[in-house]
Backbone as numpy.savetxt, mean C-alpha at the origin, in Angstrom:
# Nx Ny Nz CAx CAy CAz Cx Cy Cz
42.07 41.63 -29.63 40.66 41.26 -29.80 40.46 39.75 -29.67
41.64 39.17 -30.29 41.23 37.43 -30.19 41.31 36.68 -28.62
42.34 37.97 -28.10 42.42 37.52 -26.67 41.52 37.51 -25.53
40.54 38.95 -26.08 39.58 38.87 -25.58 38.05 37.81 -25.48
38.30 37.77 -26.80 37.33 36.81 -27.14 37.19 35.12 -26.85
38.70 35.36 -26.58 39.50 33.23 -25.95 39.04 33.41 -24.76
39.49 34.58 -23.69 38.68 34.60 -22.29 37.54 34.84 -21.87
36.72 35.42 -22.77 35.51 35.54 -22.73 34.75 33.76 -23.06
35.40 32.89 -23.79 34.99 31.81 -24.14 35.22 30.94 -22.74
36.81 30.93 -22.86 36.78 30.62 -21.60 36.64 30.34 -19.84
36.02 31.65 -19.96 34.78 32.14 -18.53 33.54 31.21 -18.84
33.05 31.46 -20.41 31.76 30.93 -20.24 31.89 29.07 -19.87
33.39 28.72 -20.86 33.53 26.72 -20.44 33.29 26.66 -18.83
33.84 27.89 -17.93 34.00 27.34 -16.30 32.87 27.33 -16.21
32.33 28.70 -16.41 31.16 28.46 -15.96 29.82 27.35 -15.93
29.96 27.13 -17.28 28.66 26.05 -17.80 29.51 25.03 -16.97
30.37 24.70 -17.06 30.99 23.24 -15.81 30.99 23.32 -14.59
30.97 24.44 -14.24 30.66 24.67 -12.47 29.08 24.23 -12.42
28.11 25.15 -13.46 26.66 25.02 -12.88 26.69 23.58 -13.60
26.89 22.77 -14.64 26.86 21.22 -14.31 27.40 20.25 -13.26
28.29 20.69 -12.71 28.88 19.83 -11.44 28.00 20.12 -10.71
27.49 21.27 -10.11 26.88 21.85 -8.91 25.41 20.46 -9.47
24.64 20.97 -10.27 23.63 20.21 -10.06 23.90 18.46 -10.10
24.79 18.11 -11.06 25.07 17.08 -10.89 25.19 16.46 -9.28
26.10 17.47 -8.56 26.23 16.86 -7.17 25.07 16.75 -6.47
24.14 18.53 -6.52 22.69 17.88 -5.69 22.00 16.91 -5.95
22.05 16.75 -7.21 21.06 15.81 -7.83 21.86 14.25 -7.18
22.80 13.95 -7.16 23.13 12.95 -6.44 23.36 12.76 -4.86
23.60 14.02 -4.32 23.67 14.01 -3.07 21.93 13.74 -2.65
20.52 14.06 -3.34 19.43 14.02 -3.11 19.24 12.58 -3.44
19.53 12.14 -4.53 19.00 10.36 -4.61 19.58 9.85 -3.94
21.39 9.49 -3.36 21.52 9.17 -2.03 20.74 9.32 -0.91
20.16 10.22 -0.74 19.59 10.54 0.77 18.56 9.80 0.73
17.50 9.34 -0.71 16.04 8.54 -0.74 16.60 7.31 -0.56
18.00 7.26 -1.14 17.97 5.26 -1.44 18.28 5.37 0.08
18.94 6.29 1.30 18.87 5.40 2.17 17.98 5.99 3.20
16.85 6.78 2.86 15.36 6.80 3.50 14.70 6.01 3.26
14.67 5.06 1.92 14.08 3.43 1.70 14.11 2.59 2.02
15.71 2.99 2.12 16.22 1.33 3.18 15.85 1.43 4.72
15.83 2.63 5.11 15.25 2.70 6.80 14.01 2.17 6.91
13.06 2.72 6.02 11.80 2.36 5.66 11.93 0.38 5.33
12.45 0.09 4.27 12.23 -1.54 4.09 12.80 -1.83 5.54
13.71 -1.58 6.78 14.33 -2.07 7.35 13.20 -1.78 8.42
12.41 -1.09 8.55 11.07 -0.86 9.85 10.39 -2.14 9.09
9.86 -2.24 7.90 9.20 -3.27 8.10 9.26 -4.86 8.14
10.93 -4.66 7.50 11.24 -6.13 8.15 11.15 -6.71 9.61
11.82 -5.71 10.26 11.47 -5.96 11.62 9.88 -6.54 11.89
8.98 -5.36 11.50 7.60 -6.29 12.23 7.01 -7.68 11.29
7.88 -8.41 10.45 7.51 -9.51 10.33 7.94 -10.41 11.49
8.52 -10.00 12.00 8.54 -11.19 13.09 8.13 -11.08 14.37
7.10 -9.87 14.46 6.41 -10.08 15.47 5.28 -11.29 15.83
4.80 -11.49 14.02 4.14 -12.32 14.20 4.63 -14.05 14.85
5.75 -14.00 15.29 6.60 -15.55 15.57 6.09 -16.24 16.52
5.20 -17.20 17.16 5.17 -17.61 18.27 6.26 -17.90 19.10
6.21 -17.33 20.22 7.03 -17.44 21.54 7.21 -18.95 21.65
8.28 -19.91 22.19 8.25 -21.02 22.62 7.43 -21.84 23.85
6.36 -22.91 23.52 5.30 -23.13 24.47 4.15 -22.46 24.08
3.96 -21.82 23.04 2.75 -21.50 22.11 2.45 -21.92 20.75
2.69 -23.47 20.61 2.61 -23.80 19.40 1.45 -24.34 19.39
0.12 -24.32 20.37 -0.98 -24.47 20.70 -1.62 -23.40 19.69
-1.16 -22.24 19.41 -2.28 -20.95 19.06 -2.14 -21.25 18.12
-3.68 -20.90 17.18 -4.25 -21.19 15.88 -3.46 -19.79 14.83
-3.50 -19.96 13.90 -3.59 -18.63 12.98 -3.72 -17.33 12.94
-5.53 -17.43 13.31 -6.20 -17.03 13.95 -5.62 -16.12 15.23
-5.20 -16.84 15.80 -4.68 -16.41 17.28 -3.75 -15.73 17.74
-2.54 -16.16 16.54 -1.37 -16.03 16.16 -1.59 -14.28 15.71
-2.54 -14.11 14.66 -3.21 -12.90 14.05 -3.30 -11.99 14.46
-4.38 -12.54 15.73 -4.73 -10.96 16.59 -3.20 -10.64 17.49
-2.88 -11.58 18.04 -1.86 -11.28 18.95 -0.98 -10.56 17.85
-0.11 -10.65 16.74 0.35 -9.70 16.02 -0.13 -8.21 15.92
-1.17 -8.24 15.83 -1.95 -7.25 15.90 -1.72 -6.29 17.33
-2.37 -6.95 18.20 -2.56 -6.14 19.81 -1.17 -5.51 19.86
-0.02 -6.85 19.82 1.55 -6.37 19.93 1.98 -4.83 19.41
1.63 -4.55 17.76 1.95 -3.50 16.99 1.16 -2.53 17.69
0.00 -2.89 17.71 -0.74 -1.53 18.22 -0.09 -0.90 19.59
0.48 -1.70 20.63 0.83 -1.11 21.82 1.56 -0.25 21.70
2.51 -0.01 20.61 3.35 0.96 20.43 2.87 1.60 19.55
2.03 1.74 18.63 1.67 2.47 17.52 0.16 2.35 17.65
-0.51 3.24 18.18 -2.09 3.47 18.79 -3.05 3.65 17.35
-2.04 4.22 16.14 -2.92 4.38 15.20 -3.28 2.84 14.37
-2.48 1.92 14.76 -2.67 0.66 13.75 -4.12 0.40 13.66
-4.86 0.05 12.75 -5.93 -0.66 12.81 -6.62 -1.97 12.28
-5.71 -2.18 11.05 -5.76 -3.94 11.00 -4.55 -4.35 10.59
-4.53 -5.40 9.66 -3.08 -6.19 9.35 -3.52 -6.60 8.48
-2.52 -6.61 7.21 -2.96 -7.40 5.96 -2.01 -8.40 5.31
-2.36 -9.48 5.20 -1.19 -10.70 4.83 -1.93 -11.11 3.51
-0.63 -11.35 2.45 -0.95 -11.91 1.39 0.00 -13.25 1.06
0.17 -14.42 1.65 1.45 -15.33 1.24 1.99 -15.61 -0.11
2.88 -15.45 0.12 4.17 -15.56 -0.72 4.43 -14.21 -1.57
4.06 -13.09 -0.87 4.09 -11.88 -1.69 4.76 -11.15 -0.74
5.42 -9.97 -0.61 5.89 -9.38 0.39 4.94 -8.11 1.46
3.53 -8.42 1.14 2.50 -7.98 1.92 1.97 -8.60 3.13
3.10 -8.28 4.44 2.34 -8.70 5.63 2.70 -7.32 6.52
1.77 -6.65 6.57 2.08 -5.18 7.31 0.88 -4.41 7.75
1.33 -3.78 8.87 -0.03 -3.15 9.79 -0.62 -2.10 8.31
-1.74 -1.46 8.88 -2.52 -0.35 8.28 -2.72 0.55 9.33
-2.13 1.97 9.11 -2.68 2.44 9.68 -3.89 3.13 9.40
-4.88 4.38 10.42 -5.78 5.27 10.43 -5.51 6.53 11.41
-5.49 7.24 10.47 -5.32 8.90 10.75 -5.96 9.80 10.08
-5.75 10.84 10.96 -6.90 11.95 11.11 -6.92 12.23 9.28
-6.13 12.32 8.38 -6.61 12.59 7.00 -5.63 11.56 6.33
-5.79 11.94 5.16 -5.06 10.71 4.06 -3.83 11.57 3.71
-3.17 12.32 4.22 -1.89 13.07 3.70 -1.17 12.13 5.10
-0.89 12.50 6.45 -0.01 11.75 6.92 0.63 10.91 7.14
0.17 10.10 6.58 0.94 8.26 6.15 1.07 8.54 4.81
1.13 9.27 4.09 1.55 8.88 2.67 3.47 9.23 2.60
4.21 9.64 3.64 5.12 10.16 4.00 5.58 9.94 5.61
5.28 9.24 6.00 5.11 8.89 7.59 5.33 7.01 7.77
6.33 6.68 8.50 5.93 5.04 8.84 5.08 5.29 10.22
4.42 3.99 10.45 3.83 3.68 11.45 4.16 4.52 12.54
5.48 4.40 13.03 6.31 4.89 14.18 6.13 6.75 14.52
6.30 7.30 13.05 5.97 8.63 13.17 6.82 9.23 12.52
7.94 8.38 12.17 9.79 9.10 11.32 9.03 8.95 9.74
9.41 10.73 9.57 9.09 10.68 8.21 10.16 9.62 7.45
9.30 9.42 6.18 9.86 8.15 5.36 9.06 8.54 3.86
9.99 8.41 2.70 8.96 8.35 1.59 8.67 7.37 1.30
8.93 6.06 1.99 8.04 4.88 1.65 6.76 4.97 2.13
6.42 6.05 3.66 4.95 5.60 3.96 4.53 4.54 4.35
3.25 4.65 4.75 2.70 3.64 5.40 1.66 2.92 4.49
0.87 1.91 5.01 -0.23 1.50 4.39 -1.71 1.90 5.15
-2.38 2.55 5.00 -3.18 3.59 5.34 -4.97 3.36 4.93
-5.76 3.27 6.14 -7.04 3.16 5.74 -7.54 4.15 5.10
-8.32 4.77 4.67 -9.51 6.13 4.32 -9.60 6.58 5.34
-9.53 7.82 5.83 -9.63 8.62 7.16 -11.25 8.01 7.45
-11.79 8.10 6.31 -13.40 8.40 6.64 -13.63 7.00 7.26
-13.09 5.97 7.32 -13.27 4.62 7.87 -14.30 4.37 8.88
-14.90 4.02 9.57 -15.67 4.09 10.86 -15.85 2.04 11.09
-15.98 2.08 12.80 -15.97 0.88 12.93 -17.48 0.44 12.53
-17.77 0.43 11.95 -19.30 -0.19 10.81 -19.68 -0.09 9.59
-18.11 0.42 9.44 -18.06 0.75 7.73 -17.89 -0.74 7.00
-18.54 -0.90 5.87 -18.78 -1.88 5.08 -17.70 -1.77 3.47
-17.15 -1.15 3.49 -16.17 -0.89 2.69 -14.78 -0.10 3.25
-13.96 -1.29 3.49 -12.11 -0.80 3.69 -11.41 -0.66 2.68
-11.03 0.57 2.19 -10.22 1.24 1.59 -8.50 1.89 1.75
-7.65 0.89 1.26 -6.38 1.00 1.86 -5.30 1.07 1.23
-4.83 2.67 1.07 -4.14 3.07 -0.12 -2.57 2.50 0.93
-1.85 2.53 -0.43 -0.05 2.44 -0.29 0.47 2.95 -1.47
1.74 3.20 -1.08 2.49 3.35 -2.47 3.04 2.96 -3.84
2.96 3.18 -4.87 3.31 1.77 -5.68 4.98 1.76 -5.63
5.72 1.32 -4.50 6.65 1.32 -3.62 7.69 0.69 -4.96
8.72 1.17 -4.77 10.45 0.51 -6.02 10.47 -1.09 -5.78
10.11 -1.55 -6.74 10.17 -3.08 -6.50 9.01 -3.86 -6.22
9.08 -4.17 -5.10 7.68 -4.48 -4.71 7.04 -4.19 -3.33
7.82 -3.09 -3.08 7.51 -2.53 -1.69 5.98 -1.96 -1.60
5.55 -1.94 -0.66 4.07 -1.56 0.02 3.29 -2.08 -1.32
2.52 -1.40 -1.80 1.66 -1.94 -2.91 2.24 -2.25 -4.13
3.67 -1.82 -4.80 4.09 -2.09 -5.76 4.34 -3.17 -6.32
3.95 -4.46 -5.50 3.75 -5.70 -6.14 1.86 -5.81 -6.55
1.37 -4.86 -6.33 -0.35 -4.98 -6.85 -0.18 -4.71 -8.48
0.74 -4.76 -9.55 1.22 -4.67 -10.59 0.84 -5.95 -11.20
1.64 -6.84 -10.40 2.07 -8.38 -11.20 0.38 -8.63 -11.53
-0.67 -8.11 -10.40 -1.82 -8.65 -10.75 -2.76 -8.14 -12.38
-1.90 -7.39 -13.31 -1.91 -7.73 -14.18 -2.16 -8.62 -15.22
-1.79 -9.60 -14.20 -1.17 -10.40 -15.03 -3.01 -11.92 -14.40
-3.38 -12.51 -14.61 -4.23 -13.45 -14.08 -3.62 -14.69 -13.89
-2.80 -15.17 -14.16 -1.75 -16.21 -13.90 -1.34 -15.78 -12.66
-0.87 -14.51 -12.06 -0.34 -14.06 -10.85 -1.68 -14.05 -10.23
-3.14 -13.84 -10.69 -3.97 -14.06 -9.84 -3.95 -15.20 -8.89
-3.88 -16.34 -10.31 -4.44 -17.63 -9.87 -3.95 -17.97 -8.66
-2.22 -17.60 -8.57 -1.41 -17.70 -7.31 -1.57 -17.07 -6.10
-2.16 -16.18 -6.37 -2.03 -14.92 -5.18 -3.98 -14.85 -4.80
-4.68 -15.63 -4.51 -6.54 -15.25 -4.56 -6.50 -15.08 -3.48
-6.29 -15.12 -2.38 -7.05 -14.54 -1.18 -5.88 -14.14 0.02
-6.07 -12.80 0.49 -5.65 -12.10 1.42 -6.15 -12.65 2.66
-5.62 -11.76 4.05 -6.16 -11.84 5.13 -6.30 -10.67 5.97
-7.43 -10.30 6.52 -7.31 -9.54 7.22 -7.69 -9.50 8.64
-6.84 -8.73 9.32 -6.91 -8.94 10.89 -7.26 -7.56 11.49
-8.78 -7.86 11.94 -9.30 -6.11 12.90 -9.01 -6.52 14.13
-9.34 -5.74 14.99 -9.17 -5.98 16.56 -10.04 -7.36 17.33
-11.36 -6.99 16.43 -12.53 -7.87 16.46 -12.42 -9.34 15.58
-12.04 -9.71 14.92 -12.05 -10.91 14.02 -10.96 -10.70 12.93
-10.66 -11.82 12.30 -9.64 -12.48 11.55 -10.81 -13.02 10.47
-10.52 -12.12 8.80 -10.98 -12.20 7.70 -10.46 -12.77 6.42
-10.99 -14.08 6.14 -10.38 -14.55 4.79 -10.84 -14.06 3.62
-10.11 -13.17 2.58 -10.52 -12.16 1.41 -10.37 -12.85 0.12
-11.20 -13.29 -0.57 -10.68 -13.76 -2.04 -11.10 -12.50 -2.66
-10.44 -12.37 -3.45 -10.43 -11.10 -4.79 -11.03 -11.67 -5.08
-12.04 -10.63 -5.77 -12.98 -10.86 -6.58 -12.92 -9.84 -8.11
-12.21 -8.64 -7.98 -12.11 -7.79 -8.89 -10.96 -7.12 -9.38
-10.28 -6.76 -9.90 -9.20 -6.44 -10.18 -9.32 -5.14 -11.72
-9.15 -3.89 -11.41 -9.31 -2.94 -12.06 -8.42 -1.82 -12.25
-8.54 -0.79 -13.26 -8.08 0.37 -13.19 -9.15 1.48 -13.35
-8.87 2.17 -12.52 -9.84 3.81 -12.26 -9.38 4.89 -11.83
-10.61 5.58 -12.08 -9.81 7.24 -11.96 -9.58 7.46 -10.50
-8.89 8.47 -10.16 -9.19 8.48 -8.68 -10.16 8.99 -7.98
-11.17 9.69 -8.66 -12.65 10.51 -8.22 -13.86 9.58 -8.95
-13.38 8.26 -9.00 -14.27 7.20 -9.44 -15.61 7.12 -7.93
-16.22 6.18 -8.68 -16.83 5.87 -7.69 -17.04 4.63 -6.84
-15.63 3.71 -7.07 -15.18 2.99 -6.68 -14.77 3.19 -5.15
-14.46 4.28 -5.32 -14.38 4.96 -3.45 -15.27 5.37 -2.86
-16.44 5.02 -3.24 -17.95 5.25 -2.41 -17.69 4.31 -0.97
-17.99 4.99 0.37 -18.08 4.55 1.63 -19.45 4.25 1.77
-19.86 4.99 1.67 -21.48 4.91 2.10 -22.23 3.93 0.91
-23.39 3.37 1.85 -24.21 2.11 1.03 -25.69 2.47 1.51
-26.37 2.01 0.74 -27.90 1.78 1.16 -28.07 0.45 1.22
-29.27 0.35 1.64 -29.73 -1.59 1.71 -29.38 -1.84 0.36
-28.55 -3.40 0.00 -28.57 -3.43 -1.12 -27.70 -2.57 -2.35
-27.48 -1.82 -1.61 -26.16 -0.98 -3.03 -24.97 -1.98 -2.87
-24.84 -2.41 -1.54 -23.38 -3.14 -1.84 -23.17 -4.28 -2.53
-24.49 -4.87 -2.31 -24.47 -5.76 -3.18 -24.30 -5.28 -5.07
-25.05 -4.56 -5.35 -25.01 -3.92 -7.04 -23.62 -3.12 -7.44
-22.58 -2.65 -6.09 -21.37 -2.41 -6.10 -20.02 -3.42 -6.30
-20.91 -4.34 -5.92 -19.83 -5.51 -5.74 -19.21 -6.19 -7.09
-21.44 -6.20 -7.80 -21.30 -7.04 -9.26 -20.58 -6.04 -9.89
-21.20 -4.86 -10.40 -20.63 -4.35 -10.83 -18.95 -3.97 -11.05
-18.47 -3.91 -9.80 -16.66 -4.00 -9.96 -16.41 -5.50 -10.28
-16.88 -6.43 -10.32 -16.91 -7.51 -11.22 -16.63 -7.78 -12.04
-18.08 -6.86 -13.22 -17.95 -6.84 -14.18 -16.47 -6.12 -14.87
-16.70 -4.95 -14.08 -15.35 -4.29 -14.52 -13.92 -4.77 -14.62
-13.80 -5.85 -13.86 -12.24 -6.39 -14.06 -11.60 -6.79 -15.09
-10.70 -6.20 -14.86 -9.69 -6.53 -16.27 -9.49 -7.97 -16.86
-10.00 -8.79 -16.18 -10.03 -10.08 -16.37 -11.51 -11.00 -15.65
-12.19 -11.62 -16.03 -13.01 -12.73 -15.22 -12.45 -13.43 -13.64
-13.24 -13.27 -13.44 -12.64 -13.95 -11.74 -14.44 -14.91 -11.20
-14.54 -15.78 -11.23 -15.54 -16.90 -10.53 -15.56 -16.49 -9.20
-16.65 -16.19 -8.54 -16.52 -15.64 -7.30 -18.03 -15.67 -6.72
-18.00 -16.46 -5.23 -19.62 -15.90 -4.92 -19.80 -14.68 -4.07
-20.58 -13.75 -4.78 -20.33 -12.35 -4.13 -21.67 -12.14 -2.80
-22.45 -13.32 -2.78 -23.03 -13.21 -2.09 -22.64 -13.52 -0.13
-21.59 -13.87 -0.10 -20.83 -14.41 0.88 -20.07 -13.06 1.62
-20.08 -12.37 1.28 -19.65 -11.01 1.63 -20.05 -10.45 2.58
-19.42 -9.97 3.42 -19.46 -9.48 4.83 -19.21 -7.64 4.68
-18.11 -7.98 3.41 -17.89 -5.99 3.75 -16.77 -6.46 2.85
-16.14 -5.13 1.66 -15.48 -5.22 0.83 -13.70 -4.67 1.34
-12.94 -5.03 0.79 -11.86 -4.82 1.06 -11.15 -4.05 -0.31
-10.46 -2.69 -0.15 -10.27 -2.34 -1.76 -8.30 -1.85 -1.44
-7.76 -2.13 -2.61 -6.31 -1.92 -2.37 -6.16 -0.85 -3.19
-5.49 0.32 -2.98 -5.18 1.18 -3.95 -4.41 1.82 -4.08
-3.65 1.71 -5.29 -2.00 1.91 -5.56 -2.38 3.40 -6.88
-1.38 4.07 -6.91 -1.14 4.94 -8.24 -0.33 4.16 -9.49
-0.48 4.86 -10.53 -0.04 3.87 -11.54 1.14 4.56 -12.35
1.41 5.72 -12.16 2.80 6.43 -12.07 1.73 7.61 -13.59
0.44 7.26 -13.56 -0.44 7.54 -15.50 -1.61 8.61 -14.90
-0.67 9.64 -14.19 -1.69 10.89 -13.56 -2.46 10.61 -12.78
-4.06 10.85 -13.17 -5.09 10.25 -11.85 -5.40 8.78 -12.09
-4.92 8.02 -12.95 -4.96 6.71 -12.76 -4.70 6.08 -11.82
-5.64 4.97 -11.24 -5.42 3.91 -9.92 -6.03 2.63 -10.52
-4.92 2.11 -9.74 -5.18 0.39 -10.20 -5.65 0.16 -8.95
-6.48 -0.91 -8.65 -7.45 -1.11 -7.41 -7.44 -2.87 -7.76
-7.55 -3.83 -6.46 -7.82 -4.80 -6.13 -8.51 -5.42 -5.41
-9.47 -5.60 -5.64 -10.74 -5.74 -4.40 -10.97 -6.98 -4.23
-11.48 -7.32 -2.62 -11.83 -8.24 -1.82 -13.05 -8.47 -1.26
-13.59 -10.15 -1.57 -14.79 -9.85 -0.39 -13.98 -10.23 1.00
-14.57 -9.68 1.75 -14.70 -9.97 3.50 -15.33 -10.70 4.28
-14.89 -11.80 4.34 -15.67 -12.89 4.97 -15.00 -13.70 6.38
-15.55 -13.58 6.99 -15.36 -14.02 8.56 -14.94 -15.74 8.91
-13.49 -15.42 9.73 -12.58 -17.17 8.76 -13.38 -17.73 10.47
């Protein structure tokens, strides 16, 4: 009887150690496979920082110039790009794309190779006369794609970091933040559509709402610029908004 009962024990030790190894291994053979689907991903977008480089014998071109041509370049190979967003000294200088809905770049780089880093991605609903750009990313390990929109937390990291840039096909836009918030994601902070005058009462208003004071003339505004990251806190989104003003 005791003998039975030692092998009966002892079936159950293999066992419970087989089904712990087994998952142990997927479970590591699966986080291997992300850390180096991340690194493919950080390694696509290192590359297109240096598209922006001037060629030698073009130290004539402005910023500006420098801008769009970054721009035209990416798009020739990637038809969906639609602007470019630079923030200095932060690790945000990377196309945006626009596609047919908001699921395919959330898992997709530019190029088309799935990636769980993703892309940085307009609102499908975008249109070229839309007065509000809306441009989700991931809140990426570190500070990849939007995951440095965190530090802005902080208003000291404001003070450093106030104005973006953005580059459409059509013009080159200097963005000072003006707002800096957290919201739900069925807020109404993602309103596209405006009447005469709502954008303006949209503007103060996310103003008011910021987690901090920001001095800002909101009357200078051309069209709003909104960043939007997840906050790992369910439907929570942290959002960073810009006016749009023509450099």
């Amino acid at each position: 009887m005791r003998k039975s009962t030692s092998t009966s024990a002892s079936k159950g030790f293999r066992l419970v150690y087989f089904l712990t190894t087994a998952v142990f291994l997927i479970f590591s053979t699966a986080l291997l496979a992300r850390s180096a689907e991340l690194r493919r991903g950080n390694a696509f977008y290192r590359r297109t920082e240096k598209i922006s480089e001037a060629p030698a014998g073009d130290t004539a071109l402005t910023e500006a110039q420098l801008l769009s041509r970054q721009l035209a370049r990416f798009a020739e190979k990637h038809p969906d790009t639609a602007i470019w967003l630079r923030l200095p000294d932060t690790p945000l200088d990377h196309p945006v794309m626009l596609g047919e809905d908001n699921q395919f770049y959330l898992d997709h780089l530019p190029d088309g190779r799935k990636n769980a880093l993703g892309s940085l991605f307009l609102d499908c609903r975008t249109g070229k006369d839309s007065q509000h750009l809306i441009v989700y990313g991931h809140n990426g390990p570190g500070e990849a794609m939007f995951g440095f929109l965190k530090e802005y937390g902080s208003q000291d990291y404001f003070l450093e970091h106030r104005t973006l840039t953005v580059t459409t096909p059509d013009s080159v836009y200097l963005c000072p933040i003006f707002s800096v918030r957290w919201v739900e994601a069925d807020s109404d902070a993602y309103r596209l559509e405006f009447e005469d005058g709502d954008l303006a009462d949209y503007m103060k208003q996310a103003a008011e709402d910021s987690i901090y004071r920001i001095d800002a003339d909101l009357g200078q505004a051309e069209k709003v610029l909104t960043l939007s990251t997840c906050s790992g806190r369910g439907s929570r989104r942290l959002i960073v908004q810009a006016m749009m003003v023509q450099a």
